[in-house]
N, C-alpha and C positions, 0 to 999 in steps of 0.2 A: 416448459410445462408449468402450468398457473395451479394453486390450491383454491382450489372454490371453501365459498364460507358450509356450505353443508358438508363437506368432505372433510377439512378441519372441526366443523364442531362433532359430525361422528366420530373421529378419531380419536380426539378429547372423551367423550364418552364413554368409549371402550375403554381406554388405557386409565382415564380413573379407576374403573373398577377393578383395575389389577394394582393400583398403586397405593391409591387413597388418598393421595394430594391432588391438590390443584393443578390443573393444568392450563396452561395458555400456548395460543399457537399462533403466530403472527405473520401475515402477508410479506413481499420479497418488499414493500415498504415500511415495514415495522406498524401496520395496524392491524389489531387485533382481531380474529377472526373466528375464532374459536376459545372458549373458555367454559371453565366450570363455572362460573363467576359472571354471571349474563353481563349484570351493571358494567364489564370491562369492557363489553363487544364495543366495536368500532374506536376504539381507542387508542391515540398514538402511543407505542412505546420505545422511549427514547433506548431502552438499553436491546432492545431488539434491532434496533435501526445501526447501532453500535456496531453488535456481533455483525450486521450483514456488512459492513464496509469495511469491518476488521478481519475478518470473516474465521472468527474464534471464539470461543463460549467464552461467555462475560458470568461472574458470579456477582451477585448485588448482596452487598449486605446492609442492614439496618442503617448505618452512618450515611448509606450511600445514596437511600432514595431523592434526597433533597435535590442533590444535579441532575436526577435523570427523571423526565416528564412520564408520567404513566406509570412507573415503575415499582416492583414490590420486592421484598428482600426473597431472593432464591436464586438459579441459577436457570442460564440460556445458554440455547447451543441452536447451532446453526443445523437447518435441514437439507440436506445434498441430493441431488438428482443428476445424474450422468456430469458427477462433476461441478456441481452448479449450485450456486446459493437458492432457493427459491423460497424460505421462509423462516422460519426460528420458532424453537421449541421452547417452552418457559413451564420450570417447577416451583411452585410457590411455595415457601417456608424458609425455614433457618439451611443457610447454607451448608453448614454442617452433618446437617441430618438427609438435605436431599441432594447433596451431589453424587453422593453414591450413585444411587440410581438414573444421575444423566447421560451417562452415554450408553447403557440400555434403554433408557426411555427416547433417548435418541433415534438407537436402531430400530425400534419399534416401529415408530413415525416412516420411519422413512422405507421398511418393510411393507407395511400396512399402504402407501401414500404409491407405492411398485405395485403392487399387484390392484390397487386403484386405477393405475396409471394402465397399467396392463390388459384390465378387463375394458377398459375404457375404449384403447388399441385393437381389441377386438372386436369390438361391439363397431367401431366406423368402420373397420376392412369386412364384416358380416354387412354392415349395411349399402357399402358400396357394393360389394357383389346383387346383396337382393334390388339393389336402384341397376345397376346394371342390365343385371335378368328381366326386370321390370321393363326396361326399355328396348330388350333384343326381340321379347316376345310379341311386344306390343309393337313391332315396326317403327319406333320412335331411332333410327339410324344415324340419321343428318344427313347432310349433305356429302358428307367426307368416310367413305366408307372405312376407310383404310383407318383414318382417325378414331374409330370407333371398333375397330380390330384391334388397334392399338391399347385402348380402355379395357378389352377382354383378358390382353394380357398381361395388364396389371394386376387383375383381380385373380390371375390365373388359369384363364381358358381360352383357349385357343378357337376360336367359331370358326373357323375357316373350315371344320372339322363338318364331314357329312352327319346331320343328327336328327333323329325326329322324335316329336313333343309325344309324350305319354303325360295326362294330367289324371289324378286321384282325388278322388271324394274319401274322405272320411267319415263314416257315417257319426252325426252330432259329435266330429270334434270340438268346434265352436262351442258347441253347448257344452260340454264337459271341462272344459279351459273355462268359460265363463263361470258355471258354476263353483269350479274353484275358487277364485277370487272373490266370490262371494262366501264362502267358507274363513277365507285366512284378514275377511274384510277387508279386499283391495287393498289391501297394505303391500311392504316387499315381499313379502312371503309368497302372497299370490304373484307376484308377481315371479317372483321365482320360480315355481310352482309352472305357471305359462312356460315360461322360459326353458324348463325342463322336458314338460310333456312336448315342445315342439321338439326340441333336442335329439328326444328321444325315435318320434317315430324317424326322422332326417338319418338319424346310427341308423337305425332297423333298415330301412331303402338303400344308405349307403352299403350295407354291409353286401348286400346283392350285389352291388359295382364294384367291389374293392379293389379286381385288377384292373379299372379305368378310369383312374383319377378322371379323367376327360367326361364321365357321365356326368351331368352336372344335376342337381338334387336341390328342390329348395321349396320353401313355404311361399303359397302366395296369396294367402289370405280366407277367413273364410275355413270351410272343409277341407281347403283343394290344397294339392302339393302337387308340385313338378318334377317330373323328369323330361331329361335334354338329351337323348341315348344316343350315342356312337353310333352308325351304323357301314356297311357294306354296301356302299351304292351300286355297285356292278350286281348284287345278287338282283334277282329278278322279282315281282312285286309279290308273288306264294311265296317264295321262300324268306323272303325280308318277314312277311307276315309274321309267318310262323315263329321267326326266332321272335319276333316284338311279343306274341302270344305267348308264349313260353317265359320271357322275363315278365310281363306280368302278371303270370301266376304266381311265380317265384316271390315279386312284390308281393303280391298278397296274400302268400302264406305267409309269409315272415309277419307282414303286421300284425294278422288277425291270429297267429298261435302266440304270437311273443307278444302282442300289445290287446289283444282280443276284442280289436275293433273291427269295425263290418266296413269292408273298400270296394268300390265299384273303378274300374278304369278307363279312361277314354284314350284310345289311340288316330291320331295324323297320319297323314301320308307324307312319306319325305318329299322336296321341295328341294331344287338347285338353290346354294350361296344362301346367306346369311341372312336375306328378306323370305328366303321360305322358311326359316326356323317361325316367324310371327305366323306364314300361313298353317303349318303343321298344326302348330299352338290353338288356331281356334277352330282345325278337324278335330281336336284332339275332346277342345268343350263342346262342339257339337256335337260330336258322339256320341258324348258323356252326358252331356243334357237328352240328347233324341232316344239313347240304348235305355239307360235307367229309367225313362218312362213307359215306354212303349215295348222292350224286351227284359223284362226287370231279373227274372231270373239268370242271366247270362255272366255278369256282375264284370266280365271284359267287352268291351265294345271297340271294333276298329272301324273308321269310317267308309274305307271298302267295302264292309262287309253290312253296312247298313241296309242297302240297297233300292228301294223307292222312300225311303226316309230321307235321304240322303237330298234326293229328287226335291223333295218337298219343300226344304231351308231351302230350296233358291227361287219359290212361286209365293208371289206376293200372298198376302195373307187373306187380303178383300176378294183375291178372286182363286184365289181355295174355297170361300165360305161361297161365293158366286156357285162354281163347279158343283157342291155338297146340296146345296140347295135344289139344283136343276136337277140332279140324278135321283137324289135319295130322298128330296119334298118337292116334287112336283106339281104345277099347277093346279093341274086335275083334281089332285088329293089333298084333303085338306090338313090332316096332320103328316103327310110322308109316312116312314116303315115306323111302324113300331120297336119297342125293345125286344120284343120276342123275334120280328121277324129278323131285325138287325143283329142281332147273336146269331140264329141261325145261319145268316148268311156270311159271318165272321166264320162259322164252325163251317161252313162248308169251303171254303177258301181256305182254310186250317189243311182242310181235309183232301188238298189236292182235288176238289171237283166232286169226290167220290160219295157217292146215296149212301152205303154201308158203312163207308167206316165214320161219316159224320153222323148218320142215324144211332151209330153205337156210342160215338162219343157221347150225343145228347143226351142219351136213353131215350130215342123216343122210337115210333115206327115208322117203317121207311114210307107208308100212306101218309104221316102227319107230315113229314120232309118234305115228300112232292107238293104236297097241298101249299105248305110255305113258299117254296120256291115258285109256285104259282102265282101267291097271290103278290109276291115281287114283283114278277114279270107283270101282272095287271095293276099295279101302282105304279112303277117307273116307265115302262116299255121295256125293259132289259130284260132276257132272258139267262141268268146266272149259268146254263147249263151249254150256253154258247160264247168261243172262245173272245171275240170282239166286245159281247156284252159283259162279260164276264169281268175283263182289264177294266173298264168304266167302271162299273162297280165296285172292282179294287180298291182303285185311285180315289173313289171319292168316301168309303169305308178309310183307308189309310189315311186320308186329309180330315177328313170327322176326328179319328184318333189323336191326330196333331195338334191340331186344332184344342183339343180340351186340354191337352199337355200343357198349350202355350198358352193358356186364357187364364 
């Protein structure tokens, strides 16, 4: 393990202010790397370079600077890591007065330099999981499956595991992360701060999996967070549903009483082996993109249960707007339906077909409905009130809908 020059001069930083001397802190080659004393940085220090070959606090006193290059009267002590020389501590003054405090200020260092080393240690094994997750979702496998199962179980998950993607919006997470950091002025703070608020919603999701370590949980940028859920592949495609429904309710109460953020969720359909985990993954955004625009009130979406939505993501887009055009602005007519007639006939496809209960929904009278519905049928040729015209109409009202979502 190497001390970087910012980790050494923070260190120095802090423990001045508890000491009040001078501090110097030397690389595992005796230059300088941290000090209170800038003009020292990069500096060779011969009695640093000492302790690390002798590998024993050297004290310098006044007599003694002349044979050793860089050197000031105080006292050095070697800095230890599993064992291991990796750089030298220097207290600047009369030796008398600062040896006391060297081999506290030793342990300090090398406290401070552990839980560096440590958070460090975390931060690569949090990122290789999120590079990992990154790559299972995204069908980035290789060639070598097994080799990339093998990757899983370093990081600690097992994917051989039957699972399907559940993905989460958080409504203006981003923004409210952002905005922090513009509060603490991008400093560490904010950044800290970041680092917290993800922290925290990841506890709140986890704590709903707590008996399956194998749920896998993780931020993936953006709004959105992942869940990777164990499932029961033998149950049958309702009854899978229903437990996925149920945990994510469970998700989103916990966040939005405990974190009192507003969450929408998209659910996948499970998928054989370790390449259907990528397909689940983008049922899971599609759903999540197609339910929150188009069924906004629902705030679960599963792709199942989309149903001509569903339909739609897989019809080119040019000839969706082709279809939209021929039905609903026809030749004959020079602007198509209007917005009047066009809600009407959204409220009457609402309404199961029915004159009464869409006349009641709109408040209007059931004379002004028929009239509507008339002059449909003499703009497109469709009659709404017949089952064949009715579906055409459907499809290209739902393609209209889609269409503005995705423009």
């Amino acid at each position: 393990m190497k001390i970087t020059r910012e980790l050494a001069q923070s260190i120095v930083d802090r423990t001045m202010k508890i000491l009040g001397k001078n501090i110097n802190i030397m690389d595992e080659r005796g230059i300088i790397i941290g000090s209170g004393n800038k003009r020292r940085l990069n500096q060779f220090h011969e009695g640093a370079a000492k302790v690390i070959k002798e590998k024993k606090k050297l004290v310098i006193y006044p007599e003694d600077i002349g044979s050793l290059t860089g050197a000031k009267p105080g006292i050095n002590l070697p800095i230890e890591y599993n064992n291991k020389i990796i750089g030298v501590v220097g207290i600047t003054g009369n030796p008398d007065e600062v040896s006391p405090f060297g081999e506290i200020i030793k342990m300090t260092v090398e406290m401070m330099l552990q839980q560096e080393f440590l958070l460090k240690e975390l931060h690569l094994e949090e990122q290789a999981r999120e590079n990992f997750i990154q790559d299972l979702i995204s069908g980035r496998i290789g060639t070598d499956p097994d080799l990339f199962i093998t990757r899983g179980q370093i990081v600690g998950y097992d994917i051989t595991l039957p699972r399907v993607a559940m993905v989460l919006d958080i409504y203006q997470f981003e923004k409210t992360a952002r905005e922090s950091l513009v509060a603490f002025k991008k400093g560490k703070e904010g950044e800290i701060y970041l680092q917290r608020l993800k922290n925290n919603v990841l506890k709140t999701i986890e704590r709903v999996f707590a008996a399956n370590p194998q749920d896998i949980v993780s931020y993936i940028g953006g709004d959105r967070f992942l869940i990777l859920k164990t499932v029961d592949k033998e149950k049958d495609d309702d009854s899978l549903r229903e437990v996925l429904f149920g945990v994510a309710k469970r998700v989103r109460k916990e966040i939005s009483e405990r974190m009192k953020f507003r969450v929408s969720i998209g659910i996948g359909e499970y998928y054989y082996g370790i390449h259907g985990i990528s397909r689940s993954y983008k049922d899971a955004v599609k759903a999540l993109d197609v339910g929150t625009k188009l069924e906004k009130s629902k705030g679960i979406y599963h792709i199942g249960t989309l149903g001509i939505y569903k339909v739609l993501t897989e019809i080119k887009n040019s000839t969706q707007r082709e279809i939209i055009d021929k039905i609903l602005c026809p030749s004959k007519s020079k602007n198509g339906l209007s917005k009047t007639l066009l809600s009407t006939l959204s409220a009457f496809f609402e309404n199961d077909l029915s004159i009464k209960k869409t006349a009641e929904s709109m408040y209007i009278h059931r004379n002004t409905l028929l009239y509507r519905l008339h002059r449909i049928k003499e703009i497109t040729g469709l009659d709404p009130k017949k089952f064949d015209d009715a579906v055409q109409l459907m499809m290209a009202l739902r393609m209209r809908a889609y269409q503005e979502m995705t423009d």
